[in-house]
N, C-alpha and C positions, 0 to 999 in steps of 0.2 A: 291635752290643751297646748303642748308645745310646739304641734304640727302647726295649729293655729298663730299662737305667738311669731313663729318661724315667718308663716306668709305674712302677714300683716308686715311684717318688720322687713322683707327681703321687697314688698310693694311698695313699702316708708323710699330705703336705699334707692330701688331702681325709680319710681316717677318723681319722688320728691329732691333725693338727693344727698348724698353726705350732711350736710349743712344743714339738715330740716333738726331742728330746736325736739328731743323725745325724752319725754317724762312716762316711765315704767310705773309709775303706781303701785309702790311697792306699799303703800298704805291701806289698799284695795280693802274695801268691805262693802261685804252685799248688804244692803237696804230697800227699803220697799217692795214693789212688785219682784224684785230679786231673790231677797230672803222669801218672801211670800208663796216660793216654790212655782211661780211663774215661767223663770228660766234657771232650772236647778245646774246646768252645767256654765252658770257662773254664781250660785249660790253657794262660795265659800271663798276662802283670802286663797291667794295664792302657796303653795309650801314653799321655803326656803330653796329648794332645789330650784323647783323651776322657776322665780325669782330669780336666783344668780344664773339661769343657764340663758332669761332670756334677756340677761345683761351680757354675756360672753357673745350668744348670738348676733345680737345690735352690733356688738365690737368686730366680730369678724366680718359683717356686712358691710365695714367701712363707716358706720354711722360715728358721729364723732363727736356729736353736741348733745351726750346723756346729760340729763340734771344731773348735778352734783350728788345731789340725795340720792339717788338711783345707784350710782355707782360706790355710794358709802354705804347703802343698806348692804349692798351686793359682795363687800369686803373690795372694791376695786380702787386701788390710787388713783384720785380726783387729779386729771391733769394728763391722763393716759392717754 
């Protein structure tokens, strides 16, 4: 799932730009046709690891505008 995370976030950096506003959804839960085994390879919360790895990722992409949340679920000082 991180290859994933990875692009999406290195496609955020390159067309949108440092500055683009990114909330991680580190509150993530499957619901409806999700849970319902519809799309079982997002039918689960994210683990911890790859929550903070793809908070380091967005970081080293130059991204700069994580929610706060994000970066506090992630153990990361708010202001980084």
């Amino acid at each position: 799932m991180l290859d994933e995370t990875e692009a999406i976030l290195r496609w955020v950096a390159d067309a949108l730009g440092p500055d683009t506003y990114l909330n991680l959804m580190g509150q993530y839960r499957p619901d409806g046709l999700v849970r319902g085994g519809e799309y079982p390879e997002i039918a689960r919360r994210p683990t911890r690891e790859e929550f903070v790895r793809a908070v380091e990722l967005a970081l080293e992409l130059g991204l700069r505008r994580l929610d706060a949340g994000s970066l506090v679920a992630a153990g990361t000082p708010v202001g980084r």
